[in-house]
NUBA-127852 format. One record per residue (C-alpha): residue number from 1; residue in one letter; x, z, y. Coordinates in Angstrom, 1 decimal, decimal comma, always signed. Layout:
NODE    nr   rest       c1       c3       c2
NODE   NUM      A        X        Z        Y
...
This chain:
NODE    nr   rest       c1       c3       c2
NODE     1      X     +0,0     +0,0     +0,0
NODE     2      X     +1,6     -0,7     +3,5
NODE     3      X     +1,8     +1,1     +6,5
NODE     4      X     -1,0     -0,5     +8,4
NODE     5      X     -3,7     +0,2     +5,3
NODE     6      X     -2,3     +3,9     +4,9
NODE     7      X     -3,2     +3,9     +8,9
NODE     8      X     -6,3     +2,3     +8,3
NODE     9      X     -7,3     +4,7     +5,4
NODE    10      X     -5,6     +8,0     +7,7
NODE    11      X     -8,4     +7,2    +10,6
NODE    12      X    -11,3     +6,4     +7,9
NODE    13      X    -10,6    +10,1     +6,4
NODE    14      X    -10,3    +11,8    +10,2
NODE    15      X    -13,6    +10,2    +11,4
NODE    16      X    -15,1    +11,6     +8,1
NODE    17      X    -14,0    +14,5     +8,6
NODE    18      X    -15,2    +14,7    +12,1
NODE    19      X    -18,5    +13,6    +11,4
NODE    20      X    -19,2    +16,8     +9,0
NODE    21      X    -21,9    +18,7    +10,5
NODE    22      X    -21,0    +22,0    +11,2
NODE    23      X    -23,0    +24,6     +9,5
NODE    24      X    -24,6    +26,8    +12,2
NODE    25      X    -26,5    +28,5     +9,7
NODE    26      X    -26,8    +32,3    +11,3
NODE    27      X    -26,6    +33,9     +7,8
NODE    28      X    -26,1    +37,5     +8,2
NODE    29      X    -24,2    +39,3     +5,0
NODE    30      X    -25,8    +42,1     +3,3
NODE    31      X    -22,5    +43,1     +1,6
NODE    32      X    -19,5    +42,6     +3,1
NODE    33      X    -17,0    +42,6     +0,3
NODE    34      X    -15,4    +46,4     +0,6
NODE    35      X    -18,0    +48,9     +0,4
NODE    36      X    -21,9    +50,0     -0,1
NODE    37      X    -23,0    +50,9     +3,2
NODE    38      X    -26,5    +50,1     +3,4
NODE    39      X    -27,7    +50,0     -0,5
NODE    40      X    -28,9    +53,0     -1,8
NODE    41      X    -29,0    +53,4     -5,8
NODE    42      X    -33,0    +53,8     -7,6
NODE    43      X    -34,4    +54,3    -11,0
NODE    44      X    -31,9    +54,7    -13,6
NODE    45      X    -28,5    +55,6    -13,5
NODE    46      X    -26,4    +52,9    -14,6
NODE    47      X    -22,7    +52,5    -12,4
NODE    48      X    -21,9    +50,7     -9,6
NODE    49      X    -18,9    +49,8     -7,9
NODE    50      X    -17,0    +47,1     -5,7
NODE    51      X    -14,4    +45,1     -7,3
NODE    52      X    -12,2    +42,2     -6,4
NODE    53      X    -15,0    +41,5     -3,6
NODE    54      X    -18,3    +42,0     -5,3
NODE    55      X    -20,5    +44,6     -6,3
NODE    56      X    -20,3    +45,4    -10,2
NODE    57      X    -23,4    +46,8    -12,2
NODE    58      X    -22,2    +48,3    -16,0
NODE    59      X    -24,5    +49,6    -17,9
NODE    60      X    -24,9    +53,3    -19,7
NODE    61      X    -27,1    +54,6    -22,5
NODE    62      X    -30,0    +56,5    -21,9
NODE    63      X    -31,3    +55,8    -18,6
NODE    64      X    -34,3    +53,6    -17,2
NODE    65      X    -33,5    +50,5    -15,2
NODE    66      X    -30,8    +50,6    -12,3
NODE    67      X    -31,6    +49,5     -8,9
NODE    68      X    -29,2    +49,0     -5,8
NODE    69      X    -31,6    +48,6     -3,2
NODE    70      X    -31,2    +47,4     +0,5
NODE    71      X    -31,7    +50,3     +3,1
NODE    72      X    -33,5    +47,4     +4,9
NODE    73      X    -36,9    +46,1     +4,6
NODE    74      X    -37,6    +42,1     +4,6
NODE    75      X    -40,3    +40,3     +5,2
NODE    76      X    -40,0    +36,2     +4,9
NODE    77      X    -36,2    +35,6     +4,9
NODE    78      X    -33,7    +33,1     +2,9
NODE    79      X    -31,4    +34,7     +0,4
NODE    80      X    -28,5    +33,2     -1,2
NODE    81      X    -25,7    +35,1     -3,6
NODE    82      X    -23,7    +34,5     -6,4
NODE    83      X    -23,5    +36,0    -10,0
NODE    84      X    -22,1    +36,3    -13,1
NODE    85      X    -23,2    +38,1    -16,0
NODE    86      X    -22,4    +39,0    -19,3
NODE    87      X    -23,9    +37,0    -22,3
NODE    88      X    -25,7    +40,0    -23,5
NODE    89      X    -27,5    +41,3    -20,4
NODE    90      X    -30,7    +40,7    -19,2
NODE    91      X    -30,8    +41,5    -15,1
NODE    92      X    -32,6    +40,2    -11,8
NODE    93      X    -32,9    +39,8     -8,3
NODE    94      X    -35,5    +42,2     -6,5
NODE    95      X    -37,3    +40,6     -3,4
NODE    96      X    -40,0    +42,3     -1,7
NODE    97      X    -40,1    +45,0     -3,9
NODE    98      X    -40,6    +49,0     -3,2
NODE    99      X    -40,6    +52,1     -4,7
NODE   100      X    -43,4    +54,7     -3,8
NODE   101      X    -43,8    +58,4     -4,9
NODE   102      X    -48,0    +57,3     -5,7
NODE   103      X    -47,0    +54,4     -7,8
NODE   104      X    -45,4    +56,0    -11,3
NODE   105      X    -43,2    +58,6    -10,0
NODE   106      X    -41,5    +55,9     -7,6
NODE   107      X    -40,9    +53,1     -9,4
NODE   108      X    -39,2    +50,2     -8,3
NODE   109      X    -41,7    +47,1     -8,7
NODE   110      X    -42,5    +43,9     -7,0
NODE   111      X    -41,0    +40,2     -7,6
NODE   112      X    -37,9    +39,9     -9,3
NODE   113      X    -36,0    +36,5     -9,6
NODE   114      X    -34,7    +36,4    -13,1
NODE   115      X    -31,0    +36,6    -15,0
NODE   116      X    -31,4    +35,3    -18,1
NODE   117      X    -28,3    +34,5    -19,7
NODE   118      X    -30,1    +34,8    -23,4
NODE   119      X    -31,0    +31,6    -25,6
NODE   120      X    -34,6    +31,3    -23,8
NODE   121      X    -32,8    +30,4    -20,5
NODE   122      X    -35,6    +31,7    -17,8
NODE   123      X    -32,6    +32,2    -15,3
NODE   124      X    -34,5    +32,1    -11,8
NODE   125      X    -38,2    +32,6    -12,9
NODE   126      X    -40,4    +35,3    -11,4
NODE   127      X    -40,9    +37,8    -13,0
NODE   128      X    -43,5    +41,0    -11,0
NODE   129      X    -41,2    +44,2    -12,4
NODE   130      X    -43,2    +47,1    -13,2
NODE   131      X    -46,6    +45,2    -12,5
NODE   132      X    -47,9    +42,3    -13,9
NODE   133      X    -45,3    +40,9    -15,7
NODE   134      X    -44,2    +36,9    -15,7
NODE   135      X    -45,9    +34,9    -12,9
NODE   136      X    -43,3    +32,0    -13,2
NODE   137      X    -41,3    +30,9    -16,4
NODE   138      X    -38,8    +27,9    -16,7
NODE   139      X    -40,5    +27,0    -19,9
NODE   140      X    -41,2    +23,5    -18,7
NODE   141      X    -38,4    +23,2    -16,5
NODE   142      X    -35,7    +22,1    -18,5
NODE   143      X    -33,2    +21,2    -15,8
NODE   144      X    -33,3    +24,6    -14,6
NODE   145      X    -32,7    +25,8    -17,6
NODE   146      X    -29,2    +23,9    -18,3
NODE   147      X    -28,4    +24,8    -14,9
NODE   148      X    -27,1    +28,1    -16,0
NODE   149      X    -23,4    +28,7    -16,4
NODE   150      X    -22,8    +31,1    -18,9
NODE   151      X    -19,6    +33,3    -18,3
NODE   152      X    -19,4    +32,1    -15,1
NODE   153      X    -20,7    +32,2    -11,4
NODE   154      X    -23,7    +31,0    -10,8
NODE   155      X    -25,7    +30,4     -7,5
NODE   156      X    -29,2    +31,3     -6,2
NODE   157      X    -31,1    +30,2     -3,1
NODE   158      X    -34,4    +32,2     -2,9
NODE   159      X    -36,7    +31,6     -0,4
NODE   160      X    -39,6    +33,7     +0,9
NODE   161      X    -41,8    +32,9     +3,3
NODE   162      X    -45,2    +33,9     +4,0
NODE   163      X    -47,7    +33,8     +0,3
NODE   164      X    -44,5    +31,1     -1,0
NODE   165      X    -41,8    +31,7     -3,2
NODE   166      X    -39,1    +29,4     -4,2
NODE   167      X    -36,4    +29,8     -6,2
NODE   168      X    -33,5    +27,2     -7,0
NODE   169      X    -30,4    +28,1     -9,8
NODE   170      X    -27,3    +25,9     -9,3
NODE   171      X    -28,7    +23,6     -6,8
NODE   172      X    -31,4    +23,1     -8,9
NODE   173      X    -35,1    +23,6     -8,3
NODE   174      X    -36,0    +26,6    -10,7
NODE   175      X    -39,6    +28,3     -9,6
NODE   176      X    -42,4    +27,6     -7,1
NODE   177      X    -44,6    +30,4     -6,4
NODE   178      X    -47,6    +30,9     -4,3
NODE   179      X    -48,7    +35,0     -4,4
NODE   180      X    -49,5    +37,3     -1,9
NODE   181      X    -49,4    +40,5     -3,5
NODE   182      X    -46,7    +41,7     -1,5
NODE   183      X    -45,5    +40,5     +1,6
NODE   184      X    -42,6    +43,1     +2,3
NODE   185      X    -40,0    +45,1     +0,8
NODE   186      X    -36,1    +45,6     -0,1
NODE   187      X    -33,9    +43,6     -1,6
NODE   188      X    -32,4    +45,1     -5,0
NODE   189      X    -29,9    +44,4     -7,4
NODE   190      X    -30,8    +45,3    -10,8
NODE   191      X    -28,5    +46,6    -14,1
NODE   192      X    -31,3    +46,5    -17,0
NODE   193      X    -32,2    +49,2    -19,4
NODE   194      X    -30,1    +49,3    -23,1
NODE   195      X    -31,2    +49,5    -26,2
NODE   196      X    -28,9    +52,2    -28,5
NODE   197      X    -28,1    +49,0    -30,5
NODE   198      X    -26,9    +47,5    -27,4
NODE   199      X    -23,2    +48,2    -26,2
NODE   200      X    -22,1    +50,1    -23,0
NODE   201      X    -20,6    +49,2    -20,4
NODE   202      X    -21,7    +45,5    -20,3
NODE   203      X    -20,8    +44,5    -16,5
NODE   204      X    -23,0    +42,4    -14,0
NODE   205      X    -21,2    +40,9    -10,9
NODE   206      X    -22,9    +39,8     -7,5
NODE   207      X    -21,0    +38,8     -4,2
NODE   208      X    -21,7    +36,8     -1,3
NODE   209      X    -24,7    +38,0     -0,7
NODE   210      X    -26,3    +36,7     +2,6
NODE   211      X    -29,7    +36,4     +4,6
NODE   212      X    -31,4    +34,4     +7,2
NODE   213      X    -34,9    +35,8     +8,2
NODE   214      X    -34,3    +33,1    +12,1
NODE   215      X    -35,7    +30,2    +12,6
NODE   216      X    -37,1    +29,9     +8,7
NODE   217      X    -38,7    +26,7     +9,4
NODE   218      X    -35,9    +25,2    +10,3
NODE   219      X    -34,1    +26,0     +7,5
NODE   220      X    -36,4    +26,0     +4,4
NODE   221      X    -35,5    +23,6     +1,7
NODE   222      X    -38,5    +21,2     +0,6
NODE   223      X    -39,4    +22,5     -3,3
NODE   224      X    -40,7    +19,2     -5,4
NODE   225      X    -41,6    +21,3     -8,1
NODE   226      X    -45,6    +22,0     -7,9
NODE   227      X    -46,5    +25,6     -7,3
NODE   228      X    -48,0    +28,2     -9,6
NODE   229      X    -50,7    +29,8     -8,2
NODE   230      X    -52,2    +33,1     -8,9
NODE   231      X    -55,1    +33,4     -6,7
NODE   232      X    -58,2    +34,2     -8,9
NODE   233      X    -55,8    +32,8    -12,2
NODE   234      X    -54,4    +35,0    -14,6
NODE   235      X    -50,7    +35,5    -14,6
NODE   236      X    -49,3    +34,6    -18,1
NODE   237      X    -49,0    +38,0    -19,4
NODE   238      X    -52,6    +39,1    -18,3
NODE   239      X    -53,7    +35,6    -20,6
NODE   240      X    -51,6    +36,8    -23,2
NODE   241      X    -53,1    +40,5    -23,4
NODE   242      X    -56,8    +39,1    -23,7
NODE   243      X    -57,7    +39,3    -19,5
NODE   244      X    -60,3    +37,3    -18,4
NODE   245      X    -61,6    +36,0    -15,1
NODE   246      X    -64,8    +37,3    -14,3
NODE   247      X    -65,0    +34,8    -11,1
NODE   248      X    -63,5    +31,7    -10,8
NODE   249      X    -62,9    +31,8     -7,1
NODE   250      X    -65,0    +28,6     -6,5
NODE   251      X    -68,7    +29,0     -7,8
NODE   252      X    -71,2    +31,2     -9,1
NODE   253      X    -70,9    +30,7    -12,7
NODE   254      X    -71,4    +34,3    -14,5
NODE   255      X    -72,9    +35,9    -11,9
NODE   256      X    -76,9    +36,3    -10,8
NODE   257      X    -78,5    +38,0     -8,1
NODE   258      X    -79,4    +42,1     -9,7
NODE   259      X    -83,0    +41,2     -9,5
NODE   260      X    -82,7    +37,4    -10,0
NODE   261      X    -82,4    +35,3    -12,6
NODE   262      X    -79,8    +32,8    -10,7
NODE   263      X    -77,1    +33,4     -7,8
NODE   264      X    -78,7    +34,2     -4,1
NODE   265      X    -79,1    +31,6     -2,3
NODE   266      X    -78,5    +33,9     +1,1
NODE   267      X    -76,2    +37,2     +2,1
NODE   268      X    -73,1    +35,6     +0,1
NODE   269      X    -70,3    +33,5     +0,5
NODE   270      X    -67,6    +31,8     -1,3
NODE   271      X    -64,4    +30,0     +0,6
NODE   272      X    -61,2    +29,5     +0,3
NODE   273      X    -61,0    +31,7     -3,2
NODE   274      X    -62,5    +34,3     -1,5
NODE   275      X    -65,8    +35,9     -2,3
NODE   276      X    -67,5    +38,1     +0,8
NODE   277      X    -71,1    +39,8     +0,9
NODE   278      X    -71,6    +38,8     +4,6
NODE   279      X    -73,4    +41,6     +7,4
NODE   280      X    -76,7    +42,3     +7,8
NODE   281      X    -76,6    +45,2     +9,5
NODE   282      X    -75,7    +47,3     +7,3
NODE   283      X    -79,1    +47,8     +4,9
NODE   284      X    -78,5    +48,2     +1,7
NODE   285      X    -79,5    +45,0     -0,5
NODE   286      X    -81,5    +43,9     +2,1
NODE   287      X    -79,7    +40,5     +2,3
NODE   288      X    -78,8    +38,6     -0,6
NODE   289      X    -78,7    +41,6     -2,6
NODE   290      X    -76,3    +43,1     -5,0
NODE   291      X    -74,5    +40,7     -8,0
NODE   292      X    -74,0    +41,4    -11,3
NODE   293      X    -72,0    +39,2    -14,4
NODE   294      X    -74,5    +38,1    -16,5
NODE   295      X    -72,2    +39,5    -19,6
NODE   296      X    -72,5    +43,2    -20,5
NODE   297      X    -69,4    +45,4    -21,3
NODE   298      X    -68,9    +48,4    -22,8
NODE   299      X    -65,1    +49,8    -23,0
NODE   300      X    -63,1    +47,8    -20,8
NODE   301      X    -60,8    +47,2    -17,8
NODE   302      X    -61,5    +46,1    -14,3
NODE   303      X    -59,3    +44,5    -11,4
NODE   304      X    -60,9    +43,8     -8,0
NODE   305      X    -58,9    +42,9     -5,0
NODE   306      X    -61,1    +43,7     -2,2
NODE   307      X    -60,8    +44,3     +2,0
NODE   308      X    -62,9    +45,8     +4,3
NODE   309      X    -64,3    +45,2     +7,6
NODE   310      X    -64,1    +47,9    +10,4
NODE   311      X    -66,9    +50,2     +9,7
NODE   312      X    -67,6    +48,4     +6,1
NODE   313      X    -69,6    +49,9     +3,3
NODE   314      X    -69,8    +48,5     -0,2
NODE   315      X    -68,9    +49,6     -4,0
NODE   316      X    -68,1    +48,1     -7,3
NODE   317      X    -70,5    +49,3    -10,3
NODE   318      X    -70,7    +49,3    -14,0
NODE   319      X    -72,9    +50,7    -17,0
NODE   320      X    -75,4    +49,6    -14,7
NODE   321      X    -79,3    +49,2    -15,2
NODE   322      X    -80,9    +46,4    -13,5
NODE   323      X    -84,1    +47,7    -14,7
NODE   324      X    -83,9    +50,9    -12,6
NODE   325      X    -85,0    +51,2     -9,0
NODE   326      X    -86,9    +48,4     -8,7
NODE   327      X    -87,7    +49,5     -5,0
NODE   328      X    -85,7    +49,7     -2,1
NODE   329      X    -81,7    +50,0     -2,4
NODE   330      X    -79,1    +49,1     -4,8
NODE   331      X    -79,1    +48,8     -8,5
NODE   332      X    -78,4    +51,6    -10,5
NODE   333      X    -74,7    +52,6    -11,9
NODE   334      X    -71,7    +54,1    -11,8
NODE   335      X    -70,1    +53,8     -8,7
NODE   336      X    -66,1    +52,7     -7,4
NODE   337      X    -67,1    +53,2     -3,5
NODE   338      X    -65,4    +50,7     -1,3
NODE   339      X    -66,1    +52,6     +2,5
NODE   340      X    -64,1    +53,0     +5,7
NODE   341      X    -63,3    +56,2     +5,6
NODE   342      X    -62,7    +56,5     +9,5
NODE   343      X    -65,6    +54,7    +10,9
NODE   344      X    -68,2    +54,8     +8,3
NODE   345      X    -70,7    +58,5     +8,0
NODE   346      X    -71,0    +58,5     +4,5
NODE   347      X    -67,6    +59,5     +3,9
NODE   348      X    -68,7    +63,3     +5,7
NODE   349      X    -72,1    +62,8     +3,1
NODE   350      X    -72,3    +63,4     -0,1
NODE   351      X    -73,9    +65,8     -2,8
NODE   352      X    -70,0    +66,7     -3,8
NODE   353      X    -67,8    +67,1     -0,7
NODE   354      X    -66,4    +63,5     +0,0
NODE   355      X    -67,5    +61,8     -2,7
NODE   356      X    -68,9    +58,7     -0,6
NODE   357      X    -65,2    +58,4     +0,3
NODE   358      X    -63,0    +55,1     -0,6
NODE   359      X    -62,4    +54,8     -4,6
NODE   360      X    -64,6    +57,9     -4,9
NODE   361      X    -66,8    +57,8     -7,8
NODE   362      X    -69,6    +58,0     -5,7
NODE   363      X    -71,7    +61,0     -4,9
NODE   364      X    -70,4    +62,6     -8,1
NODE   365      X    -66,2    +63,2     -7,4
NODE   366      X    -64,2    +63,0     -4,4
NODE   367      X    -61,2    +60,6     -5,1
NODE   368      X    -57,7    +62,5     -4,4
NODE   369      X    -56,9    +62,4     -0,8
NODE   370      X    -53,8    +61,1     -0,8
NODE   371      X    -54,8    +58,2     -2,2
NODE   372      X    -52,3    +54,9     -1,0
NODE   373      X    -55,0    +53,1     +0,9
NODE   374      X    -54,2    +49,8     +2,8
NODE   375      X    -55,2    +48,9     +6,7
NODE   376      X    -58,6    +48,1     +7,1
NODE   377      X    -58,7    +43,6     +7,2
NODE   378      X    -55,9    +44,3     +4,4
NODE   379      X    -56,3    +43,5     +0,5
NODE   380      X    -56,5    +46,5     -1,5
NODE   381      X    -57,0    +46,5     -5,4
NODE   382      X    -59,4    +48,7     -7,5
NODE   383      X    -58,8    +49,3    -11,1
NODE   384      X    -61,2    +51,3    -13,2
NODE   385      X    -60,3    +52,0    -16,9
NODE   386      X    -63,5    +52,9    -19,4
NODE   387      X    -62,8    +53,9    -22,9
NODE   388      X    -64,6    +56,2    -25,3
NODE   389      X    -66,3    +57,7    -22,7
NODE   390      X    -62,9    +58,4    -20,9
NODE   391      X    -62,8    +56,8    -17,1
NODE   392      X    -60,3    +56,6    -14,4
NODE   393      X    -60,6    +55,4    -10,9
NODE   394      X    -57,3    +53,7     -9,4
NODE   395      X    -56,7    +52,4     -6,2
NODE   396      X    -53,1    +50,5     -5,5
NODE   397      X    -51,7    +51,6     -8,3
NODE   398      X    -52,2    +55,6     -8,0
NODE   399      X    -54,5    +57,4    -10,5
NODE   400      X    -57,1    +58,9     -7,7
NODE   401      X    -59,6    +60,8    -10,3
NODE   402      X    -60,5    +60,8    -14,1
NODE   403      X    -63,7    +61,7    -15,7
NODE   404      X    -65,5    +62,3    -19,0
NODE   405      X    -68,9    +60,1    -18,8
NODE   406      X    -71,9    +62,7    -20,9
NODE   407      X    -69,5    +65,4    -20,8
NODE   408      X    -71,3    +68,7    -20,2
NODE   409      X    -69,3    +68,9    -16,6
NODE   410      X    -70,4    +65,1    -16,0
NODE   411      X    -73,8    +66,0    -16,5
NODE   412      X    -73,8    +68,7    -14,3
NODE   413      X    -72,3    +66,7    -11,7
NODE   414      X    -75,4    +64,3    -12,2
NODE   415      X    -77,5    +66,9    -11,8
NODE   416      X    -76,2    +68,5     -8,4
NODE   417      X    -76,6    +64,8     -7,3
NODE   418      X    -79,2    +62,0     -5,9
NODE   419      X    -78,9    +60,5     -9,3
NODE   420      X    -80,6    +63,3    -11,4
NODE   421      X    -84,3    +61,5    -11,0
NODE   422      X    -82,8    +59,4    -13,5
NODE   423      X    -82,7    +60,2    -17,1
NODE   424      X    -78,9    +60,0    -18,7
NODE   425      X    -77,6    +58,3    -16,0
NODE   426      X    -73,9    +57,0    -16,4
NODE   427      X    -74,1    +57,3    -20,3
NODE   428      X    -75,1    +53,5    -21,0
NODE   429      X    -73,2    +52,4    -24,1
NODE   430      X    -73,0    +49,1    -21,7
NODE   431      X    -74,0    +47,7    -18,9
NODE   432      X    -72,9    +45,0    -16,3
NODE   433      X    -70,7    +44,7    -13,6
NODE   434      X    -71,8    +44,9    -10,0
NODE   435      X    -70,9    +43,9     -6,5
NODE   436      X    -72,5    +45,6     -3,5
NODE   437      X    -74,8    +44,2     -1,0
NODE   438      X    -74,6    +47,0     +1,9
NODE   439      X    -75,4    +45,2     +4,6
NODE   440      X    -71,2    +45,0     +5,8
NODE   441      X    -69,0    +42,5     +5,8
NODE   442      X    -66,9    +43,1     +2,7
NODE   443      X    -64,5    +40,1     +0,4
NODE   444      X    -63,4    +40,4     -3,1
NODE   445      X    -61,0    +38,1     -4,9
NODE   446      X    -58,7    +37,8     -8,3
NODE   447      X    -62,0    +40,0    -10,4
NODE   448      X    -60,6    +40,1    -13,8
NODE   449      X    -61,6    +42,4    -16,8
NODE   450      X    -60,2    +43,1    -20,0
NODE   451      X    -62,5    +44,1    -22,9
NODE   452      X    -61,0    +47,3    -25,2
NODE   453      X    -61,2    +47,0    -28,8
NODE   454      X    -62,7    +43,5    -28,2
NODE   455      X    -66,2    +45,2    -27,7
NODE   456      X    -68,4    +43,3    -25,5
């Protein structure tokens, strides 16, 4: 090659090089390579440590899962790190996730982005620790799944902004969530539980761990992959352990007016996956009138995502009787009361003192006051557990009260209360579910129920 080409080639490279946009990225590092200052250690009790630049998880015998947790709370931000991991481990990637003294002792749960290095390759999925279990497998995503480098680092880009979730392994598109079950929380690094089969000191390595929560828009990456969405679905883990969707967030197909034979054609209202009893002014069932499913259940599970209005008052029933009361009012059951607390009177009423409060079984037992309730025009979720006669009110994951239904102290309960004009009320071997017309502006969404000992 002569000296004019070698010239030629020289200027070709420099204008190249000079043409490289600069990357004016305004990352901000959550580590920085020497120490642990802001990261404080939850859950179990498994070891870490910096080394050689990165933080370094091992794990120990006899202990729950280990967190590292951010000190910080994020919101929508754009995480990237590296990893490497030994063969034998399973780990993750916390996002958005918390740890409360109401929710199991203070249990670290909410979203975690997989580390998978094990034969099923799910490196990157999204996986809801300490909740619902898998929301996003790389089952069918088979790129994503040879994008893993065992025994070596490997990258993650995580994006999460507003309901969306995206998750990419290697440069490679790995997950596409859209959830909105959380929308803030630390950032943790996890070190998973070990069997006694399963050797100690195994050793997890993250570094370059960075954040942008600026200009997001700017920055996001477009996902091609087409997004799982859990809104009124079930998550695969709920399919798997025999859940099923008691709406399916778009019509009225299992559901009929308490005293109809079909769906109201008034007082209800079904958009955009949500379900909301609309105001009247606050009459009971004066409207549309209360719904109930059209099946009948006996021992089961319920999950109701429901928010409140200012001043709302509505309830979730079961075991109920649509052949009571056929005057004025509500149908007759059990009662999960749905109230605003603050604004509302009925929570100073009652035949027990505050039983017409939130979660309350109502007029029968208070619900426990310190019970984790959400902002009012914010989703909480109600869970209500029926089996052999034992029942248990829950309300964002805290245990708020527990009864015995034709127990001797149930029944006296009854009887101190405005239900005892009717005759062994609450002990239906099964009934239907139903929603509350009050009169107040009040939305469900993602009703699901889970039948015990397949009775129904």
């Amino acid at each position: 090659m002569n000296k004019v080409m070698y010239l030629a080639l020289g200027l070709l490279l420099v204008g190249a090089c000079e043409e490289s946009p600069k990357d004016d990225t305004p990352w901000v590092d959550l580590f920085d390579g020497a120490a642990l200052e802001g990261w404080t250690q939850k859950g179990g009790t498994a070891h870490y440590e910096v080394k050689e630049a990165a933080v370094v998880g091992t794990t120990v015998h006899d202990t729950p899962n280990s967190f590292l947790t951010t000190d910080k709370m994020y919101d929508d931000f754009i995480l990237e790190l590296d990893y490497k991991v030994d063969s034998t481990m399973n780990s993750g990637i916390q996002i958005r996730s918390n740890s409360f003294p109401h929710y199991q002792n203070g249990r670290v749960h909410g979203y975690q982005i997989e580390i998978d290095p094990s034969d099923r390759a799910w490196s990157a999925g999204i996986y809801d620790e300490g909740r619902r279990g898998w929301l996003v497998t790389l089952d069918n995503n088979p790129e994503a799944q040879k994008a893993f480098k065992q025994n070596d680092w490997n990258h993650y880009r995580i994006e999460a902004i507003g309901d969306t979730l995206k998750t990419w392994i290697n440069g490679v598109p790995a997950a596409h969530l859209i959830d909105d079950k959380t929308p803030s929380g630390f950032i943790a690094l996890q070190v998973h539980s070990i069997g006694k089969d399963q050797k100690e000191g195994t050793e997890i390595a993250w570094r370059n761990i960075k954040i942008l929560t600026d200009s997001l828009s700017k920055y996001t990456k477009e996902m091609p992959l087409a997004p799982v969405v859990t809104k009124n679905q079930l998550t695969i883990d709920e399919a798997k352990n025999g859940w099923k969707l008691l709406w399916d967030g778009k019509t009225s197909k299992g559901w009929r007016g308490a005293r109809l034979d079909s769906f109201p054609d008034k007082g209800w209202e079904m958009e955009n996956g949500v379900l909301t009893v609309l105001s009247s002014g606050g009459e009971e069932s004066a409207a549309g009138g209360d719904i109930v499913t059209i099946d009948l259940y006996a021992d089961f599970e319920l999950m109701v995502d429901f928010k409140l209005t200012e001043g709302a008052n509505s309830g979730i029933k079961y075991y109920v009787n649509t052949d009571l009361n056929k005057g004025p009012g509500s149908s007759i059951g059990l009662e999960y009361q749905i109230l605003d607390d603050e604004r509302h009177p009925d929570a100073k009423l009652g035949n027990h003192e505050g039983s017409r409060t939130l979660s309350s079984l109502y007029d029968l037992i208070k619900a426990d006051p310190n019970k984790p309730a959400n902002p009012i025009g914010e989703w909480n979720t109600a869970h209500i557990v029926s089996k052999d006669n034992h029942v248990e009110h829950w309300l964002n994951g805290m245990k708020v009260l527990e009864y015995e239904r034709g127990s001797d102290d149930f029944k006296k309960l009854v009887s101190e209360s405005k239900y005892v004009v009717w005759p062994n009320f609450g002990e239906a071997p099964q009934g239907p579910i139903l929603l509350q017309d009050h009169g107040d502006r009040v939305s469900f969404k993602n009703i699901k129920i889970k039948s015990i000992n397949n009775e129904q």
